[in-house]
Each structure stands twice: as C-alpha cells, then as structure tokens.
C-alpha positions as CSV (number, residue, x, y, z in Angstrom):
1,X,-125.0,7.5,-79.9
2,X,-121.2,7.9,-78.9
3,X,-122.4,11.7,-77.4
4,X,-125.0,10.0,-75.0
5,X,-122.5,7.3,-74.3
6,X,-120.1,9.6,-73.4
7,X,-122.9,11.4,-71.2
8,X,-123.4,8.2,-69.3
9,X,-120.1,7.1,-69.1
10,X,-119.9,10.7,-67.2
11,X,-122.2,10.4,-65.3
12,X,-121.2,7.0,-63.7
13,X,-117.5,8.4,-63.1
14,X,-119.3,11.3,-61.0
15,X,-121.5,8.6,-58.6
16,X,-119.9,5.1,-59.1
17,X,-117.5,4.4,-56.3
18,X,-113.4,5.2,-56.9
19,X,-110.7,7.6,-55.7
20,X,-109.4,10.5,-57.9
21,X,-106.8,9.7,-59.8
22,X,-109.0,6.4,-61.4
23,X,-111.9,9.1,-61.7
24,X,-109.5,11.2,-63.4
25,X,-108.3,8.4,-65.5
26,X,-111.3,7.4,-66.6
27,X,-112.9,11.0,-67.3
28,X,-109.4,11.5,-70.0
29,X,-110.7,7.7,-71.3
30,X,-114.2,8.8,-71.9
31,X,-113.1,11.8,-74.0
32,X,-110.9,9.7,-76.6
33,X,-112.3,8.2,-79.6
34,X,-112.8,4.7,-79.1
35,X,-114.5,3.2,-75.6
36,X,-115.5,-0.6,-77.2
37,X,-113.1,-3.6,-77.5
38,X,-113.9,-3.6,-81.3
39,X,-113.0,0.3,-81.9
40,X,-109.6,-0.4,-79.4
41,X,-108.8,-3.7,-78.5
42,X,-106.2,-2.4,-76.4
43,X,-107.7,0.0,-74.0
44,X,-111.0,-0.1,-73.5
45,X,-114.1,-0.2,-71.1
46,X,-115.8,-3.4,-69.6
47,X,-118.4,-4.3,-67.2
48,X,-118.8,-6.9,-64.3
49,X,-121.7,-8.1,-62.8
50,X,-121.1,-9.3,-58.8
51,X,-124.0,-11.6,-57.2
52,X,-123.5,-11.4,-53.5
53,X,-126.0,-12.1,-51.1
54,X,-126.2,-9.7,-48.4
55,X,-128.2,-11.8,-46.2
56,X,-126.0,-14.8,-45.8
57,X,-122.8,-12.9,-46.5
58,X,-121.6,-14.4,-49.5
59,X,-120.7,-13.8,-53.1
60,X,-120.5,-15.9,-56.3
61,X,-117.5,-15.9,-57.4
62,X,-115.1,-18.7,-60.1
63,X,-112.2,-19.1,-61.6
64,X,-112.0,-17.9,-64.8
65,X,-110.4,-20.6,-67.4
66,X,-109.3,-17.0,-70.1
67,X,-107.4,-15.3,-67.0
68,X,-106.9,-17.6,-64.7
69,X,-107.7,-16.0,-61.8
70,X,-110.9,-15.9,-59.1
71,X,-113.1,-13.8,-60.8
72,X,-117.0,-12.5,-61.4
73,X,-118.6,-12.2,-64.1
74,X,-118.3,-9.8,-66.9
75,X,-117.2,-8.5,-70.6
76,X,-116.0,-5.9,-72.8
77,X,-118.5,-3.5,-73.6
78,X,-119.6,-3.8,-77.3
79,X,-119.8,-1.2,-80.3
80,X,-122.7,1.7,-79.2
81,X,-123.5,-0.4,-76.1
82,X,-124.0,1.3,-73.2
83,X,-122.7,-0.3,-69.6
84,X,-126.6,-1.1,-68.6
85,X,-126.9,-3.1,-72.3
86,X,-123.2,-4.5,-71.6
87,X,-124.4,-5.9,-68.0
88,X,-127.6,-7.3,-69.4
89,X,-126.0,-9.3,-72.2
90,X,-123.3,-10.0,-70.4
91,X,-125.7,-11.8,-67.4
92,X,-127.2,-13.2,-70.4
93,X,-124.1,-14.8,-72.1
94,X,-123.0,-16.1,-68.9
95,X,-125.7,-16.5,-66.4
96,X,-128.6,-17.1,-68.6
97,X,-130.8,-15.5,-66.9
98,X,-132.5,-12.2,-68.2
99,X,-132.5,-9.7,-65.5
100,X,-134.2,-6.5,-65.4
101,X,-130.9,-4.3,-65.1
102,X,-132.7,-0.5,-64.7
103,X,-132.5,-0.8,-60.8
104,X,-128.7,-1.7,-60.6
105,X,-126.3,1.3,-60.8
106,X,-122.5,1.0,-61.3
107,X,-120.7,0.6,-57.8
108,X,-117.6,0.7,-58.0
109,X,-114.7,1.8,-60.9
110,X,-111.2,0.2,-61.2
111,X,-108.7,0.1,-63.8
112,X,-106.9,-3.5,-64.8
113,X,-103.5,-3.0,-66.0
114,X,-103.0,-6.2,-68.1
115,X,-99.4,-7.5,-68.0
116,X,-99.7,-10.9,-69.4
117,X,-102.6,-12.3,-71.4
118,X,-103.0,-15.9,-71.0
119,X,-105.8,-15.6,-73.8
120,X,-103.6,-14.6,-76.5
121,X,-106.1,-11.7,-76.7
122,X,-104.6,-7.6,-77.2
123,X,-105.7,-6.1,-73.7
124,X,-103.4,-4.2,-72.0
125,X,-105.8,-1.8,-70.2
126,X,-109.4,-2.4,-68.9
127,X,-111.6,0.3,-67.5
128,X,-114.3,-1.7,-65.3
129,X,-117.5,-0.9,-64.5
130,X,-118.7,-3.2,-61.6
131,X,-122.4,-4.0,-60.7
132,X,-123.1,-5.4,-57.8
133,X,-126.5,-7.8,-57.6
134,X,-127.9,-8.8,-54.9
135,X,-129.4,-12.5,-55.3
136,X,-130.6,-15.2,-53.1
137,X,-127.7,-17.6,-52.9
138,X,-130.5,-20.5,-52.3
139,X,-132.6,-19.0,-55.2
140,X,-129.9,-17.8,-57.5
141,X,-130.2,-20.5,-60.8
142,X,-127.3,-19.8,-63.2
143,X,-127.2,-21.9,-66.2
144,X,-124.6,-24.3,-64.9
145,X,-123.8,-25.2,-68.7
146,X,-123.0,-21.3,-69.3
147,X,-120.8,-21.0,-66.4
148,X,-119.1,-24.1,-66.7
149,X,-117.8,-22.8,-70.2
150,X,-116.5,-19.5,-69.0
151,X,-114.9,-21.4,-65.4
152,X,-113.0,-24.0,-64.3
153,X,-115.0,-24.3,-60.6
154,X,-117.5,-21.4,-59.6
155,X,-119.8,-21.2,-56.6
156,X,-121.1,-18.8,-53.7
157,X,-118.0,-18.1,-51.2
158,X,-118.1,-16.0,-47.5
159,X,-116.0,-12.7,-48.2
160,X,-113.0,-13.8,-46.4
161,X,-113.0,-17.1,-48.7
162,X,-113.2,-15.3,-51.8
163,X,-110.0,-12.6,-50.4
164,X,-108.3,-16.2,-49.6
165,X,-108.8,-17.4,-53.2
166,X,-108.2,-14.2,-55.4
167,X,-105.3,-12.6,-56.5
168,X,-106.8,-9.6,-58.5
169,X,-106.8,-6.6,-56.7
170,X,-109.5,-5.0,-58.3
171,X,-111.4,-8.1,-57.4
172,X,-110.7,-8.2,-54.2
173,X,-111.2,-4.5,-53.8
174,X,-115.1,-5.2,-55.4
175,X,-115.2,-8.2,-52.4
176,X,-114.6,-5.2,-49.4
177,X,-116.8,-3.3,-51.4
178,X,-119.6,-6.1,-50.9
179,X,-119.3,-6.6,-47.2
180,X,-119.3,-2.9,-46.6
181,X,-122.7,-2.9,-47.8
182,X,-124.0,-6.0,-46.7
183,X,-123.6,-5.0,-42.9
C-alpha cells in the first residue's frame, strides 16, 4: 500500500495547484518513511475539504475551537489512507454527509508551519491537500451537531468576508483560489 500511496501522493504534487519550492518540498516529503499523523505526529500530510459555492460566491468557512483560527474543514490523513479516503471520512466526521469523492481532485498544496499549538497536540509541520467542493449554499445540510463540535461559529461567507475573518495564510491563499474559479 505505502508504494501506491506514494504513487498518488505523486501524482497530485505534479497536477494539484502550488509553486516550486512547496512542490519540491512536498516531493522530498513523499519519499520519507512516514506520511500519516500516527507513523509521525510531527510532520505529516493532511487534507481539507472547502465547500464554496460558485454560483452565489460564497464559501463555508468557521472558526475552529483546536486552532483557533477561520478555517475549513479537514484532518490528518490516517495509516494506509489515501487523500480521497482521508477527504471522504473526513466530510464524514465533520459534515455528516457521505459524498461521492471520485469526481473531486486535489486543488491546491500548501505547507502549514505550526509555531504554537493551542491543542497541546505534536504538529509542527502540515502538508495540506485542499479539495475544493462545490455545494449549493441553500442546499448544503451539514450536520449542525458535527460542526458545532469541531467550531465555535461556522457558516457560508462572500470571499472578501472570509479574507476579513482569517488569519491563515494558507487559508486565505485556498479563499483566492475559490474566487478564481468561480468567475
């Protein structure tokens, strides 16, 4: 499993969305030994899962009650999970909903440099694979319950709210990301 998973992970470096020197940080994070959270709790590869809704011009976004900051949802990737099975039980655990992931593709890469860790948790280095979702914002039905445990306040923003609101740069990086592609 680790030789696919390294396969895929290569792939997505060559088509997901990043400059150089993250593609080339990621492609020398691929080849070490251990890509979950539970094989490196220090440095290792997570997912994100970005509703927008290109029609209206909005994006789902909350603050996260672990970080502290405006974020979207996501997760470490588990042990022999690839990112697709990551985003699917990720969306799971925190949207309840069970989406058919096959059609999304990873959009965008960024690395999180963790300085502080409000969580008390080991991260110092994340290396984020972003999906962005398109969904209804009038149809989108997250279990309220679900997100409620993972954020303080959460709802559908314009882009220029959620730049107002978020102090992550690879977050707000993922928001000009959006709007690019919901012209």
């Amino acid at each position: 499993m680790e030789k696919e998973l390294r396969a895929i992970l290569r792939d997505i470096i060559e088509t997901a969305n990043a400059d150089d020197k993250i593609k080339s940080s990621f492609r020398k994070r691929v080849e070490k030994a251990s890509i979950s959270v539970a094989d490196d709790p220090i440095s290792h590869f997570c997912v994100y899962s970005a509703a927008y809704d290109p029609e209206n011009k909005l994006v789902f976004i909350g603050r996260h009650k672990k970080a502290g900051l405006w974020l979207f949802s996501g997760g470490h990737m588990e042990k022999d999970e690839t990112p697709a099975q990551a985003l699917k039980r990720e969306i799971a655990e925190e949207w309840g909903m069970d989406l058919e992931v096959g059609n999304y593709k990873p959009s965008l890469l960024a690395i999180t440099n963790i300085i502080s860790n409000p969580a008390g948790r080991p991260c110092r280095t994340h290396y984020d694979i972003w999906f962005f979702i398109p969904q209804n914002s009038e149809t989108f039905t997250p279990d309220k319950k679900l997100f409620e445990d993972e954020f303080y306040e959460f709802g559908w923003k314009t882009f220029n709210e959620a730049r107002r609101l978020t102090e992550d740069p690879n977050t707000a990086i993922a928001i000009n990301e959006i709007e690019k592609i919901s012209k």
